[in-house]
VEXTORLUM-36604 format. One record per residue: residue number from 0; residue in three letters; chain; z, y, x of N, C-alpha, C in turn. Coordinates in pm, 1 decimal, padded with zeros to 6 digits. Example, Ala and Ser with C-alpha at 12.3 -4.5 7.8 and 13.67 -1.06 7.14 Angstrom:
! VEXTORLUM-36604
SITE  resi  resn  chain      n.c3      n.c2      n.c1     ca.c3     ca.c2     ca.c1      c.c3      c.c2      c.c1
SITE     0   ALA      A   00780.0  -00569.0   01319.0   00780.0  -00450.0   01230.0   00780.0  -00330.0   01320.0
SITE     1   SER      A   00708.0  -00225.0   01285.0   00714.0  -00106.0   01367.0   00787.0   00003.0   01290.0
//
This chain:
! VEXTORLUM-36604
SITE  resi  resn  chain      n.c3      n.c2      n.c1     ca.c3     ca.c2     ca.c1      c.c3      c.c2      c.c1
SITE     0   UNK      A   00000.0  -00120.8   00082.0   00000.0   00000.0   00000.0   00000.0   00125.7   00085.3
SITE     1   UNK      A  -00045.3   00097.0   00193.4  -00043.9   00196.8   00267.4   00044.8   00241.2   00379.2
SITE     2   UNK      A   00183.8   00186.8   00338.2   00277.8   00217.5   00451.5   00308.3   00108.6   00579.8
SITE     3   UNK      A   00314.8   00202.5   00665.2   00347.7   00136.2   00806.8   00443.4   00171.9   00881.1
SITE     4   UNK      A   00515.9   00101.4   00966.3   00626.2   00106.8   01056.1   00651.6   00233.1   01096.6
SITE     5   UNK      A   00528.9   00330.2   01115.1   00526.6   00445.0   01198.3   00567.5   00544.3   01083.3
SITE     6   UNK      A   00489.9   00484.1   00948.4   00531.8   00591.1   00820.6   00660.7   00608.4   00814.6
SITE     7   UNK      A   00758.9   00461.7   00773.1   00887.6   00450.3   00748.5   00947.5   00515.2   00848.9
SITE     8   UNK      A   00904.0   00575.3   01009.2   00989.0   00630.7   01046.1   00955.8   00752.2   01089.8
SITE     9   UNK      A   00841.1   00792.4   00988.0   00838.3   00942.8   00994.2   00880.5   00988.3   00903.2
SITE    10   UNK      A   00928.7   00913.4   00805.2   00999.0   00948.6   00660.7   01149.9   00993.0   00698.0
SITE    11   UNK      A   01198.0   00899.2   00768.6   01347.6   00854.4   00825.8   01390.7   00963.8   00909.7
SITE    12   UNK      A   01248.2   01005.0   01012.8   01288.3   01150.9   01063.9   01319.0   01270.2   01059.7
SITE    13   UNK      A   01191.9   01290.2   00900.3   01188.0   01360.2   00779.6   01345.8   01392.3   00723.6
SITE    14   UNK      A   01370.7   01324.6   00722.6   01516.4   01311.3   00624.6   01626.8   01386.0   00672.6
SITE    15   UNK      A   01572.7   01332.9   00833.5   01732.5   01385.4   00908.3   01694.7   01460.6   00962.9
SITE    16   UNK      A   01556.2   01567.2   00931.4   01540.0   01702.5   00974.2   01626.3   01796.2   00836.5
SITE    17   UNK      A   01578.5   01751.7   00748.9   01609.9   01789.5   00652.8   01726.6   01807.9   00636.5
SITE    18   UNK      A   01849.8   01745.9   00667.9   02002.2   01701.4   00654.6   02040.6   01785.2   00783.3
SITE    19   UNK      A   01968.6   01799.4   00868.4   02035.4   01970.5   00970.4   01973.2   02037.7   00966.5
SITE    20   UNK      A   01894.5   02054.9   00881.7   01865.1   02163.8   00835.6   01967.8   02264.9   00688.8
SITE    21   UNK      A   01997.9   02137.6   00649.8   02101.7   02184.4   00565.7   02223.1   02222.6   00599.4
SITE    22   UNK      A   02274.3   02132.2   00626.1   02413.9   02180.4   00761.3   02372.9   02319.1   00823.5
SITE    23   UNK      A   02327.5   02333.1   00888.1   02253.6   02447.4   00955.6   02258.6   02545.7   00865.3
SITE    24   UNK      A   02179.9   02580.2   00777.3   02235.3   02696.2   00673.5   02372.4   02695.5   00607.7
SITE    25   UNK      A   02450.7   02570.9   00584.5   02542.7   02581.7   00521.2   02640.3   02656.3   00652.3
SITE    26   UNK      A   02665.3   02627.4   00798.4   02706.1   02653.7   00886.9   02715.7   02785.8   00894.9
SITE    27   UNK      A   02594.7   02835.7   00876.6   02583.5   02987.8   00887.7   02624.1   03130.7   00760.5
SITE    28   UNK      A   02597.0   03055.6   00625.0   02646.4   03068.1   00510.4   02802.2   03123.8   00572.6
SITE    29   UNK      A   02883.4   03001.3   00571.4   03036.5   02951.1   00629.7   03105.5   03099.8   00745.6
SITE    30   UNK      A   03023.8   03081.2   00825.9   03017.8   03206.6   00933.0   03012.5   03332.4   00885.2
SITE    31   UNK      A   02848.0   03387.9   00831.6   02826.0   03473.0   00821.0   02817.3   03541.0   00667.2
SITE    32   UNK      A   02873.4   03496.8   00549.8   02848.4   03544.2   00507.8   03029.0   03513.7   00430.9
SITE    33   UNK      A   03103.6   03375.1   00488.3   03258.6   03362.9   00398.5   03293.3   03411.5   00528.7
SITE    34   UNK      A   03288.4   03428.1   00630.1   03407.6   03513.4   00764.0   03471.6   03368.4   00791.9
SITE    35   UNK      A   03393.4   03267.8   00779.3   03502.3   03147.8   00815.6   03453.4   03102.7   01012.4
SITE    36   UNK      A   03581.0   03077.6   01086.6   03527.1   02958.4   01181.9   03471.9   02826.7   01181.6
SITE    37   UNK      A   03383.1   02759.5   01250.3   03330.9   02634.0   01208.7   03323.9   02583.9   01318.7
SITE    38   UNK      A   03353.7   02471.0   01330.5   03354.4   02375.6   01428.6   03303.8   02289.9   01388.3
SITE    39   UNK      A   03184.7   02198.2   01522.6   03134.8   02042.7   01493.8   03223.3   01961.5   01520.7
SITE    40   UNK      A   03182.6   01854.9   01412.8   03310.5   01737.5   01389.0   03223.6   01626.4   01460.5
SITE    41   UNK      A   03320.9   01482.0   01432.3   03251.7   01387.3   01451.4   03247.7   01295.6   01336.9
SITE    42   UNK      A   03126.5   01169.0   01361.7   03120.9   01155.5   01220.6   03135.7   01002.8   01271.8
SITE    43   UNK      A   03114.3   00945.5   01148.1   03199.1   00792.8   01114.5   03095.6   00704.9   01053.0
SITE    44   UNK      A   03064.1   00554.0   01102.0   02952.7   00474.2   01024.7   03045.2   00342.7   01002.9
SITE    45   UNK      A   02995.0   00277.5   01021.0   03065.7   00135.3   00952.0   02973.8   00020.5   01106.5
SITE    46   UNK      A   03081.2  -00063.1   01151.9   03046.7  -00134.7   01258.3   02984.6  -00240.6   01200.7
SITE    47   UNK      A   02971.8  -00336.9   01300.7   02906.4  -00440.6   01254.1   03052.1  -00549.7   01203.5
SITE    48   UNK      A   03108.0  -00521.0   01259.0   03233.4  -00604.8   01160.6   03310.5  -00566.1   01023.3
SITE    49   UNK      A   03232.6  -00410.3   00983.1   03252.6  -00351.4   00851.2   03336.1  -00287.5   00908.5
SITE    50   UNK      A   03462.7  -00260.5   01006.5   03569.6  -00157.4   01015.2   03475.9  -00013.3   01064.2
SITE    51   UNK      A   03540.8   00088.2   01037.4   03460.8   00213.9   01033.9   03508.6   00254.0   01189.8
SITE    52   UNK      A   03397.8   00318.0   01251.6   03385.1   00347.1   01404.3   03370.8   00520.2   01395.2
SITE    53   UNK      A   03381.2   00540.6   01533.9   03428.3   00744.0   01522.5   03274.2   00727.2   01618.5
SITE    54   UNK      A   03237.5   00857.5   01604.9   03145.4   00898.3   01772.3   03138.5   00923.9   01826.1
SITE    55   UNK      A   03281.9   00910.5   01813.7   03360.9   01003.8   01972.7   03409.8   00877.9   02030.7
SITE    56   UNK      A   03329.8   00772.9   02022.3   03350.6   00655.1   02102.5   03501.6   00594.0   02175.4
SITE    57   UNK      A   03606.6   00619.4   02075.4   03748.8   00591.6   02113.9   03787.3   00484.0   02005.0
SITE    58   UNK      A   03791.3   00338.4   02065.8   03848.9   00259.0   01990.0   03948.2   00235.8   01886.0
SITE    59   UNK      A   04027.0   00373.6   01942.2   04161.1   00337.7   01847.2   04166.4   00515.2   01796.6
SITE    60   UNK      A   04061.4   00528.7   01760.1   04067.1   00700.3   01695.5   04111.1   00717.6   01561.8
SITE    61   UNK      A   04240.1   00801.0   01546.1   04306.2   00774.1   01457.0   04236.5   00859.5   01367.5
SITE    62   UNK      A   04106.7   00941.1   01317.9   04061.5   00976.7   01227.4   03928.5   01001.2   01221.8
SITE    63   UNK      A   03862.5   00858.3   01264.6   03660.9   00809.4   01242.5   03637.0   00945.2   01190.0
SITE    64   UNK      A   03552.5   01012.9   01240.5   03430.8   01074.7   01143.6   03543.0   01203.3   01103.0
SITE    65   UNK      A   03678.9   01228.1   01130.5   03712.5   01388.4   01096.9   03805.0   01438.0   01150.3
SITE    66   UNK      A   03755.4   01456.9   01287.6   03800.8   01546.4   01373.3   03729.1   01639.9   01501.6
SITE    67   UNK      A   03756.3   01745.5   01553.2   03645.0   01798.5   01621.1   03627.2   01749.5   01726.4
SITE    68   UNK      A   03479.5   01746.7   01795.9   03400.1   01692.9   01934.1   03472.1   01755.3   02000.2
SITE    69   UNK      A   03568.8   01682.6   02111.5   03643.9   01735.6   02197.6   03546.1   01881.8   02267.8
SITE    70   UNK      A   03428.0   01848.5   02349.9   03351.6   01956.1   02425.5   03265.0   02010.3   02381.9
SITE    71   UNK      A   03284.1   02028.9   02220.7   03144.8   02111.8   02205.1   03219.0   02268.7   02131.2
SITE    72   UNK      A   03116.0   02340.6   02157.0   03123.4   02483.2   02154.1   03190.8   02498.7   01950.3
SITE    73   UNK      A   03237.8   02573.5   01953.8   03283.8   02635.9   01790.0   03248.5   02762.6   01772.3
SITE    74   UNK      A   03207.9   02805.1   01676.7   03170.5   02916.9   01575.4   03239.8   03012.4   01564.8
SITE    75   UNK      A   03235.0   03136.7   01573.8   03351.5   03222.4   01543.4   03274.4   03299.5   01398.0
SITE    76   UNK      A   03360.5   03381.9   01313.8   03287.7   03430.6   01175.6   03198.9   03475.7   01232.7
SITE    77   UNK      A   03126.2   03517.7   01159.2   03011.9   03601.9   01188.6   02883.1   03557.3   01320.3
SITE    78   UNK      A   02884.6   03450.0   01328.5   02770.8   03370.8   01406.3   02663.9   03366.1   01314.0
SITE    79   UNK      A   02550.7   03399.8   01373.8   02431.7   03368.3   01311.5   02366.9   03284.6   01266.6
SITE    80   UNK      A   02225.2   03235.8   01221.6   02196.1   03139.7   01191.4   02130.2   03077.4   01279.9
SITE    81   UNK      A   02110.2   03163.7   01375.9   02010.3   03124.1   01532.4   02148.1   03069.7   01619.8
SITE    82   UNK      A   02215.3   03125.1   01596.4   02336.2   03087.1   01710.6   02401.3   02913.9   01633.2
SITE    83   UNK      A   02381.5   02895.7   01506.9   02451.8   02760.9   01438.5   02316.5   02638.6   01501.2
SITE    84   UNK      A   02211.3   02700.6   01467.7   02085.4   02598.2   01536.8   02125.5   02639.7   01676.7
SITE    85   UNK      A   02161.0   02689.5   01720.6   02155.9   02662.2   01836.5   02287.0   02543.2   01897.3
SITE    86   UNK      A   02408.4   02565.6   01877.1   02525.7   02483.6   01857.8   02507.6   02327.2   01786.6
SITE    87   UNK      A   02407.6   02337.8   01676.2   02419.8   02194.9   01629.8   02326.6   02118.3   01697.6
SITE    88   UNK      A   02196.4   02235.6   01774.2   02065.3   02121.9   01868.1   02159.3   02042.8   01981.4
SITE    89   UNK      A   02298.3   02080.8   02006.5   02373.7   02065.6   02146.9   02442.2   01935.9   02092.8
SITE    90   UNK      A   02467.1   01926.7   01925.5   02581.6   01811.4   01855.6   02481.4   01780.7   01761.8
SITE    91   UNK      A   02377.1   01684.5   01771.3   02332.6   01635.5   01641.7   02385.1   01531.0   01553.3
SITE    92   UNK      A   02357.0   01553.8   01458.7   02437.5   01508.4   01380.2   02603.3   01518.3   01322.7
SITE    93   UNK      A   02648.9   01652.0   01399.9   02777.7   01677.0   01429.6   02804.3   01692.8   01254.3
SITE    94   UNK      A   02974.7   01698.1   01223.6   02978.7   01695.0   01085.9   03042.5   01860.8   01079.7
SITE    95   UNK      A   03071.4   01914.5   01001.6   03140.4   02072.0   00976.5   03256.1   02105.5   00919.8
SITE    96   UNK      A   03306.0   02069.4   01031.7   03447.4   02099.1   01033.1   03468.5   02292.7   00998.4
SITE    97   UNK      A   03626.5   02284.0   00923.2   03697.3   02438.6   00912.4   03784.8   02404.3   00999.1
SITE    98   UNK      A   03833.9   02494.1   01072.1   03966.9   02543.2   01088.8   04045.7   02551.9   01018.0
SITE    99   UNK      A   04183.2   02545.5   00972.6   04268.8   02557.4   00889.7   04383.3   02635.2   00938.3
SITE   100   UNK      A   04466.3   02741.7   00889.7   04521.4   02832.2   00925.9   04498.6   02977.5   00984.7
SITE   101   UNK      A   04382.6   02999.8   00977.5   04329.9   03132.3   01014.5   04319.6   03231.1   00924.0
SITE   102   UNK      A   04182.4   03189.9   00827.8   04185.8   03232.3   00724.3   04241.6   03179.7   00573.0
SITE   103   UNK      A   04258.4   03060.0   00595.9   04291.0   03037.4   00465.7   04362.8   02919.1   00504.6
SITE   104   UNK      A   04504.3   02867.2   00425.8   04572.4   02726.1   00375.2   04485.7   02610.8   00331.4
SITE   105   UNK      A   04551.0   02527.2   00307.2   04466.0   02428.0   00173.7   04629.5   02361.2   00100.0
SITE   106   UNK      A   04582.6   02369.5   00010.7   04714.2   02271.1  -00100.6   04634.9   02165.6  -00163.7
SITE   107   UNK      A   04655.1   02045.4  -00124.2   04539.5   01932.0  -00120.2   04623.8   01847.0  -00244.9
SITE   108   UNK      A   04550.8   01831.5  -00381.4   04644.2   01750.0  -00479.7   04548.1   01627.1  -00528.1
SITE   109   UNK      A   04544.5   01532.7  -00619.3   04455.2   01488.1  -00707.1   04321.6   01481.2  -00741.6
SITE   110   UNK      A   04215.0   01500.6  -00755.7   04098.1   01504.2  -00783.9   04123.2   01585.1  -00951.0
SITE   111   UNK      A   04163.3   01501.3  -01029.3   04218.5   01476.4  -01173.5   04328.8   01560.1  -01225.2
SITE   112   UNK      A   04431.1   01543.4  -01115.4   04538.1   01706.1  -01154.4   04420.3   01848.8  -01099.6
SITE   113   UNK      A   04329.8   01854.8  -00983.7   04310.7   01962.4  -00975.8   04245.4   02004.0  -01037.2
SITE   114   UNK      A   04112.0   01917.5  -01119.9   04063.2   01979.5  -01250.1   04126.2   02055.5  -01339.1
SITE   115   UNK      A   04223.1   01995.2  -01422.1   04338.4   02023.8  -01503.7   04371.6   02133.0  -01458.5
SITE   116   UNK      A   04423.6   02174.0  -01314.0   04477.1   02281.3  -01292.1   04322.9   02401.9  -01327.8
SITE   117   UNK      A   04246.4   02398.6  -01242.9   04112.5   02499.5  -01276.5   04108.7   02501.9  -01401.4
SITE   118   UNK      A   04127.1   02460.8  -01474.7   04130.8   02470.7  -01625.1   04203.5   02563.0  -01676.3
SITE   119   UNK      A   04350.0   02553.2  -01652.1   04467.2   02622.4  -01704.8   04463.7   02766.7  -01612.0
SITE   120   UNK      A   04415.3   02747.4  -01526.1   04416.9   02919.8  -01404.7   04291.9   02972.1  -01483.0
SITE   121   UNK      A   04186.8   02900.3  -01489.4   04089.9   02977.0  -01525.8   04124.9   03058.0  -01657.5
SITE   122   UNK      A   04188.4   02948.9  -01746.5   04250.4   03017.3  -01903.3   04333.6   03110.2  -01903.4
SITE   123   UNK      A   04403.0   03063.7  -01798.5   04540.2   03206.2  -01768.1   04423.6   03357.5  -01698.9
SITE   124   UNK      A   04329.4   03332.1  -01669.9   04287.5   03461.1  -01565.7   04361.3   03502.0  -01433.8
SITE   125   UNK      A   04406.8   03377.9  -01378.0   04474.6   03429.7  -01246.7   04359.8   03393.4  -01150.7
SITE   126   UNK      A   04359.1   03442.3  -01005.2   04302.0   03437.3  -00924.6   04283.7   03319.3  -00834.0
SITE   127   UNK      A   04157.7   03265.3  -00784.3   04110.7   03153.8  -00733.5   04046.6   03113.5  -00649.2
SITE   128   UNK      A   04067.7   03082.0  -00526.7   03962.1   03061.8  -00383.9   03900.4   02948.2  -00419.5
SITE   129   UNK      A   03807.0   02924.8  -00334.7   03681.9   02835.8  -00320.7   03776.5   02662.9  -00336.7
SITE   130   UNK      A   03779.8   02572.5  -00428.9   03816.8   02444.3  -00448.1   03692.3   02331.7  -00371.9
SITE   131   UNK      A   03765.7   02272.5  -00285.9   03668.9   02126.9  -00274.2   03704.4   02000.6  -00357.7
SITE   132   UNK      A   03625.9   01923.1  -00297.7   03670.5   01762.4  -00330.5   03628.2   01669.9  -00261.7
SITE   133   UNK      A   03686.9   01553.1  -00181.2   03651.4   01463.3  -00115.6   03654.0   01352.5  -00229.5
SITE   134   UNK      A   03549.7   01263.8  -00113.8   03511.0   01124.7  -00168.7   03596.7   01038.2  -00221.2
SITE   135   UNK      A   03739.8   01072.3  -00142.5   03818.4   00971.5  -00209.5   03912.4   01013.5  -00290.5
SITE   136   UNK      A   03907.6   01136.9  -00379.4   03914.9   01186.9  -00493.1   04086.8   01270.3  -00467.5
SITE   137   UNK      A   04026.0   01331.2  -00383.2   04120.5   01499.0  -00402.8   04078.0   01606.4  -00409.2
SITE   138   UNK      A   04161.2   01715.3  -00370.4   04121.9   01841.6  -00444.9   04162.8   01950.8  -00353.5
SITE   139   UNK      A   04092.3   01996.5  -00271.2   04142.7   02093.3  -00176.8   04140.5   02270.4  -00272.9
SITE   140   UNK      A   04270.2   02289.6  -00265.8   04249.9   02439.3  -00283.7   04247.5   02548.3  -00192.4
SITE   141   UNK      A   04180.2   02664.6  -00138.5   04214.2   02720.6  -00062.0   04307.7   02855.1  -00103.7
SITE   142   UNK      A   04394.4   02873.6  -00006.9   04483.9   02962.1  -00064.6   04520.4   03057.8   00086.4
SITE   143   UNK      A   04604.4   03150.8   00082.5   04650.0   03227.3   00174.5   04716.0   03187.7   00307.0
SITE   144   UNK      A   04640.7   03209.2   00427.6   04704.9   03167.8   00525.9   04896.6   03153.3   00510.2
SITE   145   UNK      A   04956.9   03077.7   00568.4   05083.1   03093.6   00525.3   05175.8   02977.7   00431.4
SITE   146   UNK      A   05080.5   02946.3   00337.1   05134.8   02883.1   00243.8   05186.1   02719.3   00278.3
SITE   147   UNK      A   05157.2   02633.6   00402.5   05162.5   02554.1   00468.6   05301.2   02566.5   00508.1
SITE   148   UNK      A   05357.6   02656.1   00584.0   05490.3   02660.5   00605.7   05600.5   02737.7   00537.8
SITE   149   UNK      A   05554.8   02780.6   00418.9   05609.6   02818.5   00297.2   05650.7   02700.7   00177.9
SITE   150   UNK      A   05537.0   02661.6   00201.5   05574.1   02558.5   00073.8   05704.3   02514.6   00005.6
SITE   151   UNK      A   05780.5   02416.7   00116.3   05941.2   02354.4   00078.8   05995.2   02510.9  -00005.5
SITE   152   UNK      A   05994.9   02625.9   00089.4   06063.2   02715.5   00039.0   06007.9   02759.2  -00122.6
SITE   153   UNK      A   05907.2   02760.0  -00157.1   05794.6   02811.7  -00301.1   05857.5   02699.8  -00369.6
SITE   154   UNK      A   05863.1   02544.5  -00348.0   05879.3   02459.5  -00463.3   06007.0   02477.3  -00397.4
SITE   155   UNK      A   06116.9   02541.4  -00344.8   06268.1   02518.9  -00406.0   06308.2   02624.4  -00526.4
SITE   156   UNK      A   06245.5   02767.6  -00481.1   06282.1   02858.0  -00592.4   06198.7   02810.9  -00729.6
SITE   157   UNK      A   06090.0   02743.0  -00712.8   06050.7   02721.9  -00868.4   06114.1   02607.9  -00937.2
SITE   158   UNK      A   06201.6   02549.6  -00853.7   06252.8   02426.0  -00922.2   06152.6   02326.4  -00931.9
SITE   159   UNK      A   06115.6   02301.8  -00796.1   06034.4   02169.1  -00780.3   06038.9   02063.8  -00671.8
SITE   160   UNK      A   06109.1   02137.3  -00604.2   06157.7   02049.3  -00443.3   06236.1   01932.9  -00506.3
SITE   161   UNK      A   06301.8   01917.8  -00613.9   06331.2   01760.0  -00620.9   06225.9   01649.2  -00701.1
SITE   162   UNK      A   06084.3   01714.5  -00718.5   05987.5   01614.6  -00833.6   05934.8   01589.3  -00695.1
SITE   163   UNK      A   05897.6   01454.4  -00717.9   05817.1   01324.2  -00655.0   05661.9   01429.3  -00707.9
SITE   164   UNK      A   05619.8   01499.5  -00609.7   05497.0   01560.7  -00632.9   05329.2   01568.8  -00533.3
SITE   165   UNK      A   05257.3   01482.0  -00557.5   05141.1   01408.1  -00473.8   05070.7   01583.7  -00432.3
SITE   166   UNK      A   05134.3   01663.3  -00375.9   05104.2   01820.6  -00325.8   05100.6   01826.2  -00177.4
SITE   167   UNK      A   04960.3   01846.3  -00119.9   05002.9   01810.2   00017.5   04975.4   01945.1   00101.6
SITE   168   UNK      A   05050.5   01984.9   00158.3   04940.4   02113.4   00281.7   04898.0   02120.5   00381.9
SITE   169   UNK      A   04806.0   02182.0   00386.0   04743.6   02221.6   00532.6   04759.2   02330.4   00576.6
SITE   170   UNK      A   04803.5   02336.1   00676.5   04767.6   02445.9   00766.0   04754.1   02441.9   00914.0
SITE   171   UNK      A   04805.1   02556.9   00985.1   04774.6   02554.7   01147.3   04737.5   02406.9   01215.2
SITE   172   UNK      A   04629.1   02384.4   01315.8   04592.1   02277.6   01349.4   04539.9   02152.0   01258.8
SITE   173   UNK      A   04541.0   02177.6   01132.5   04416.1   02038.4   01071.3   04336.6   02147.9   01070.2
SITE   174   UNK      A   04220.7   02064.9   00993.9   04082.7   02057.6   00974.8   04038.4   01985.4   00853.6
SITE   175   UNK      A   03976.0   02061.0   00805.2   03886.2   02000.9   00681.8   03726.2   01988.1   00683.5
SITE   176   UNK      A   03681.6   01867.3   00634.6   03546.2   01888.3   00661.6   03489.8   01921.6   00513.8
SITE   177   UNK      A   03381.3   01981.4   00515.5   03305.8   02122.9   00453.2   03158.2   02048.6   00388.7
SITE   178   UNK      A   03178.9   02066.2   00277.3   03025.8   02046.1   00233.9   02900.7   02100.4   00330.3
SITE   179   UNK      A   02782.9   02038.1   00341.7   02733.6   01887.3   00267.4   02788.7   01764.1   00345.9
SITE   180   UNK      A   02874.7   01773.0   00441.3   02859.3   01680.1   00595.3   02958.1   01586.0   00480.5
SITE   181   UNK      A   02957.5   01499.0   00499.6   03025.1   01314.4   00474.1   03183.1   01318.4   00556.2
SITE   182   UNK      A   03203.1   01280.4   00472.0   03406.6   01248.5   00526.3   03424.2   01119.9   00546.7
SITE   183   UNK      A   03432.4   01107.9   00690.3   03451.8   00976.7   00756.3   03412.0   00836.4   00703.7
SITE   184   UNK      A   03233.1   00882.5   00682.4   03179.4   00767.5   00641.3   03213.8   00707.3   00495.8
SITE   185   UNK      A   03278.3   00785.6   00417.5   03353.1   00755.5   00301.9   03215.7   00806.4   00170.5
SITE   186   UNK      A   03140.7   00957.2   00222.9   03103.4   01002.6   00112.6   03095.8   01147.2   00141.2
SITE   187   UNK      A   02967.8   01205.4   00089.0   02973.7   01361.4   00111.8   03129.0   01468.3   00037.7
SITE   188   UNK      A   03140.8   01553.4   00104.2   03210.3   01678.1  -00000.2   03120.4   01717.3  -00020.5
SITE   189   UNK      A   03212.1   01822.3  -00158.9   03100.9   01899.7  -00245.1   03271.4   01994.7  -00288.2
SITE   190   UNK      A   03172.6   02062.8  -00354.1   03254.9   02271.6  -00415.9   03279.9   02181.4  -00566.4
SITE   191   UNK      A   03432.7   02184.2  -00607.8   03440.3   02225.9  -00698.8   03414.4   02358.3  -00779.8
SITE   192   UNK      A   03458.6   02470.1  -00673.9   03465.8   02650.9  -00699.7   03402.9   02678.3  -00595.7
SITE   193   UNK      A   03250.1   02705.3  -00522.0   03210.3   02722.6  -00472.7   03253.3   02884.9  -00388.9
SITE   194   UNK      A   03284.3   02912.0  -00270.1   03286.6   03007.9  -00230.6   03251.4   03105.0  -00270.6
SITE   195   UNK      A   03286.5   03243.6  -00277.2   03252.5   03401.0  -00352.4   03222.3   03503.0  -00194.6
SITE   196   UNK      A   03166.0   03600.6  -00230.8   03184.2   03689.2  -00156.3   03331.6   03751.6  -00179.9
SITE   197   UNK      A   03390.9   03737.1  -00309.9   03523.5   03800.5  -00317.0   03652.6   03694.8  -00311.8
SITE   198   UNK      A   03636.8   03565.0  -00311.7   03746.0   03453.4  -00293.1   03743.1   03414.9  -00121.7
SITE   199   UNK      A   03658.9   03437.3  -00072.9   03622.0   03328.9   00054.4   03727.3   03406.5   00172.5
SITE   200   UNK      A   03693.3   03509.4   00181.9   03812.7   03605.0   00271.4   03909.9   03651.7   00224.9
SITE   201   UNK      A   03943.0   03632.5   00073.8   04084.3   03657.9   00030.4   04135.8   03573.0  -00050.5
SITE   202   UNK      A   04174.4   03457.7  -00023.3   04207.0   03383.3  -00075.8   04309.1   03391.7  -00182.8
SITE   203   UNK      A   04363.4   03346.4  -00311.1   04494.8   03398.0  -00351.0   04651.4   03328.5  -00264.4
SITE   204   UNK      A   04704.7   03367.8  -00313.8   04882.6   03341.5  -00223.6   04922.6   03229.8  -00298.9
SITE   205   UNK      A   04967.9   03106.9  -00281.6   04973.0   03017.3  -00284.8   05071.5   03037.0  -00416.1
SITE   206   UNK      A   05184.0   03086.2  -00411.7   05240.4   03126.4  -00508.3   05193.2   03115.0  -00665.8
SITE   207   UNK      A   05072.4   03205.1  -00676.6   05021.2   03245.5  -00802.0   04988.6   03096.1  -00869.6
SITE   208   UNK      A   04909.2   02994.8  -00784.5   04889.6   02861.0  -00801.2   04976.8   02733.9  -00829.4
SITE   209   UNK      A   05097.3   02773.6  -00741.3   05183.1   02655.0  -00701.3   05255.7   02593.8  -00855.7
SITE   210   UNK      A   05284.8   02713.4  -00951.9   05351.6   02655.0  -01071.0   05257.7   02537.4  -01122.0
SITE   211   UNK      A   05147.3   02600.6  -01155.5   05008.3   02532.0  -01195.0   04997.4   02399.7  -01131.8
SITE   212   UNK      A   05011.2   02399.0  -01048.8   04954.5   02281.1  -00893.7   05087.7   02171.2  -00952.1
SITE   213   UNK      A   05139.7   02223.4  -00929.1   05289.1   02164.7  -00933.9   05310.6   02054.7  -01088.1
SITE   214   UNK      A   05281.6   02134.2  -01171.5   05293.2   02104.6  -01296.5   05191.2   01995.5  -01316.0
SITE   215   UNK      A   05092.9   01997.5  -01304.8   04941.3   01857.0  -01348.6   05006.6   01781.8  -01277.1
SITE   216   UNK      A   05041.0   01805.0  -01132.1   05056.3   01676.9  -01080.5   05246.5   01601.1  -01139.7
SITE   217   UNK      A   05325.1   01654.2  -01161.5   05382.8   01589.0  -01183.5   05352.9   01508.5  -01356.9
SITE   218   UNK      A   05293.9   01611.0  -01426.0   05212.7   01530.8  -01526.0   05174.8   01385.5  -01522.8
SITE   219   UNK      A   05052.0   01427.4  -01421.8   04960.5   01268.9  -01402.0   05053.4   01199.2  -01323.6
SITE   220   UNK      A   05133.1   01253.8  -01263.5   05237.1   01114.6  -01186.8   05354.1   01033.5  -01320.7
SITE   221   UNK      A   05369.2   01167.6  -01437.0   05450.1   01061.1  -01491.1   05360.8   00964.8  -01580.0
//
């Protein structure tokens, strides 16, 4: 029917021009237009014995596919789109990693409570940074640098530090990986609340959220 060995792998090449090419704008998007840092990650496939392997070629790497390439160069805001092709021709295939703690927290809950919550903020009219979601069904919110080592203190005055509550944070030193790139071989992210020109550099204060956050999840836990 026409196809040959050479087709199937000009298709195959096709594909994965296409796939940094996307990265590549999303990179620069990320940079230049949310004020975010970006760093290349590494990414994660499945061995031949099915256990999942890193490409950062360390046997016993305690997080395949999401954490940054020890030696490769990082992004500061405002990098271009010539300067992200230029950084990812050096890491192909690299995945796109954030920084966490610079500009923004994450309060990582549910997949299922964090819907629920976007629901009830959106109804209330309170304020809302850019939401993700990973493959294996959570819910990153981004919120105000800070809120990571605030937290214990936010859920004691609201009367929540004693609920069994699936609320996790990030801040200084993790990393989150960033739509379109794949989370450790598991499955792409994707935007629940896609970045704003007015959410992406001002995230809200963790505060305004936390009742909200707090509340679904002890919901769906009981």
């Amino acid at each position: 029917m026409g196809f040959t060995i050479g087709g199937i792998r000009d298709i195959r090449s096709g594909s994965r021009r296409r796939a940094r090419s996307t990265e590549i704008t999303a990179v620069a998007e990320y940079t230049g237009l949310w004020g975010w840092d970006v760093v290349p990650g590494a990414r994660a496939a499945r061995g031949g014995n099915g256990r999942t392997v890193c490409s950062c070629g360390a046997d016993d790497c305690a997080a395949p596919g999401a954490h940054p390439l020890a030696h490769a160069d990082g992004l500061a805001a405002g990098a271009t789109l010539e300067k992200a092709a230029d950084v990812w021709a050096r890491t192909p295939g690299a995945a796109v990693l954030l920084p966490v703690g610079r500009t923004f927290d994450i309060l990582e809950v549910p997949e299922g409570a964090g819907r629920s919550a976007l629901v009830r903020l959106e109804r209330m009219g309170l304020p809302l940074g850019p939401v993700a979601a990973t493959p294996t069904g959570r819910a990153l919110f981004f919120v105000a640098p800070g809120a990571a080592a605030g937290l214990p203190g936010l859920l004691y005055r609201m009367g929540w530090d004693d609920a069994a509550l699936d609320l996790c944070p990030r801040g200084p030193g993790d990393h989150v990986t960033a739509p379109p790139s794949d989370l450790g071989g598991l499955g792409p992210m994707r935007w629940l609340r896609p970045p704003t020109l007015d959410t992406a550099g001002r995230p809200p204060q963790a505060r305004l959220l936390l009742g909200t956050l707090a509340y679904v999840c002890h919901r769906s836990a009981a």
